[in-house]
N, C-alpha and C positions, 0 to 999 in steps of 0.2 A: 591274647590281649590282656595287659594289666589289667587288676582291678581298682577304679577310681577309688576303692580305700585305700590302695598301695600308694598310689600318689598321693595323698594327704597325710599319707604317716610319714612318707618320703620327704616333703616339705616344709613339714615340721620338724624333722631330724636333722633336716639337711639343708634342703636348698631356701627356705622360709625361716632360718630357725632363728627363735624371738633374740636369743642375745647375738650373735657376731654377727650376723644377717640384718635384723631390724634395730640392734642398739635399743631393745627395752630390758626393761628391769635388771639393770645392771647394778642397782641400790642394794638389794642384798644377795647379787654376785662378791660384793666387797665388802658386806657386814656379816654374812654369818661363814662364810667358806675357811676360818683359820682352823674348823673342828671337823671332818666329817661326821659325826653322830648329829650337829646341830645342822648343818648340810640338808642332811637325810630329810629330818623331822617338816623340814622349809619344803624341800622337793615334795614332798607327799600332796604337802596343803596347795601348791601351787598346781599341781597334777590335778588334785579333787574340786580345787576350785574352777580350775578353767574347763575340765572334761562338763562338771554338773550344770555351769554357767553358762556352756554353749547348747548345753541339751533343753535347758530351762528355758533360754532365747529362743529358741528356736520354735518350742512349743507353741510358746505366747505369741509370736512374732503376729500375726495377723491380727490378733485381739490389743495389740500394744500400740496406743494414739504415738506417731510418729513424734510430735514436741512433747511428749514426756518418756521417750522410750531410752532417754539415758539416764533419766531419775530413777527406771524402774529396773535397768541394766545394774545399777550402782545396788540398789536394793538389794536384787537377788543376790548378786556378790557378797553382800555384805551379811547376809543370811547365812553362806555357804562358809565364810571366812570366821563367825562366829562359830560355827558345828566345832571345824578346825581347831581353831583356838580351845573351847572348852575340851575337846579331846586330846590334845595334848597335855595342855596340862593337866587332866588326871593320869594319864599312861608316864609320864616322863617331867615331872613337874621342876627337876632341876634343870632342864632343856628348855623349858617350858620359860623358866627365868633369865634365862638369855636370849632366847630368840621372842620373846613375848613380842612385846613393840614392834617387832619385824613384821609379825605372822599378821597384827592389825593394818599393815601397812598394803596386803595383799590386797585389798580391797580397791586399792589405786593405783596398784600395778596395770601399768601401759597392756601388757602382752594381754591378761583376760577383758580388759575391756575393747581392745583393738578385735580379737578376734570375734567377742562377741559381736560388735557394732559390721566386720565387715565380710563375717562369714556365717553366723548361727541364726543374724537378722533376714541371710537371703536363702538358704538352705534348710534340708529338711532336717528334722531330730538325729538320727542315724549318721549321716555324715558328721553335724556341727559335732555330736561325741565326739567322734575318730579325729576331728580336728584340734578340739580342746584337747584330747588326749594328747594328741601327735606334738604342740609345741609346748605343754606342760612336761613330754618326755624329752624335747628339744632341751627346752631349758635347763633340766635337770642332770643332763649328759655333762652339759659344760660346765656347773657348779660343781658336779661330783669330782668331775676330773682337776681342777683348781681345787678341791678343797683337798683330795689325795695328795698333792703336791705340796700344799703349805703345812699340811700336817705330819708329815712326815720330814720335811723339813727344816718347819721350826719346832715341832715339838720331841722330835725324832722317835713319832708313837703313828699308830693307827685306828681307829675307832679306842682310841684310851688308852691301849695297849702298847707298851716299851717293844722297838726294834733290837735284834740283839748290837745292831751297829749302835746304837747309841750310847753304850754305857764302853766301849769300845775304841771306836777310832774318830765315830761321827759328829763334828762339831753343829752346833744347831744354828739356822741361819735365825734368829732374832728379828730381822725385818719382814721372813716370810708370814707371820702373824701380827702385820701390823697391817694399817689400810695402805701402803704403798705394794707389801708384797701383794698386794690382791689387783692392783692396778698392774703391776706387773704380766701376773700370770692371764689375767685379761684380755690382755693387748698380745700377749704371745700368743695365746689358742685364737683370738680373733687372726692374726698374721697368718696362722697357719692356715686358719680353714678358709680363708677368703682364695686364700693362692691356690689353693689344691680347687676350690670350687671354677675358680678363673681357667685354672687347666684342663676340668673338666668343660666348662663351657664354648673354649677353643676348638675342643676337641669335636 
């Protein structure tokens, strides 16, 4: 018999997962994804903010008066998404100057507060982890893979680094580091996974 953590990393990956599944935070699926390095830096804090946010809910959850327990859902967010922020910017402070404004934007990101409010608020510590984990790792699948694509695309480089195709034969697509090429690659990995999840679900 599975173990009911194997579902929760499952549905986070897969069948639940915050971008092509529920259409959240798709805001900086299309602002930071033209770099994988600035990608990366984005996935972590979304990773640590929703793994720590759903553990922190979960805790509180019986000690937290129900009419202020989004004030105080926001709070802790906002707590976790500061650590974040201050740590990037000393590890990576020229990353740290592009995706700055993003990284505060977590705080109001749909996916950690969704999962807080509708799975860390009724569950125990242990799981709400493995769930914040599971769609902070969702999400991060799909950014990684879109940012792989536009980067190597439009810049015809990878984590900074020149392809040897580029100086070569490979012409750089220009649109794929603009906001349309990200709306693009979007809409393509949503097409695909929804149909492949549909033919599973026939199945």
């Amino acid at each position: 018999m599975p173990s009911p953590y194997t579902k929760i990393l499952k549905d986070g990956l897969l069948g639940e997962n915050p971008i092509y599944r529920q259409v959240l935070g798709i805001c900086s699926a299309l602002a930071v994804t033209n770099l994988l390095a600035n990608t990366l830096f984005m996935c972590f804090g979304v990773i640590f903010a929703t793994a720590l946010t759903n553990f922190t809910v979960s805790l509180l959850r019986n000690h937290i008066p129900k009419r202020i327990r989004m004030i105080v859902q926001v709070v802790i967010i906002a707590s976790y998404v500061m650590m974040i922020d201050i740590l990037i910017k000393a590890v990576a402070p020229d990353i740290h100057r592009f995706i700055g404004p993003y990284v505060g934007l977590i705080i109001t990101n749909c996916i950690i507060m969704g999962r807080a409010e509708a799975f860390a608020s009724q569950n125990k510590p242990l799981p709400s982890l493995v769930d914040g984990l599971a769609c902070g790792l969702g999400y991060s699948a799909v950014l990684i893979s879109i940012a792989v694509v536009r980067e190597i695309m439009g810049f015809g480089t990878l984590l900074g680094f020149a392809l040897p195709a580029r100086d070569l034969w490979w012409t750089q697509w220009t649109i794929m580091v603009m906001p349309p090429g990200a709306f693009f690659m979007l809409a393509i990995m949503t097409w695909f996974a929804r149909a492949k999840l549909v033919k599973q679900e026939a199945k």
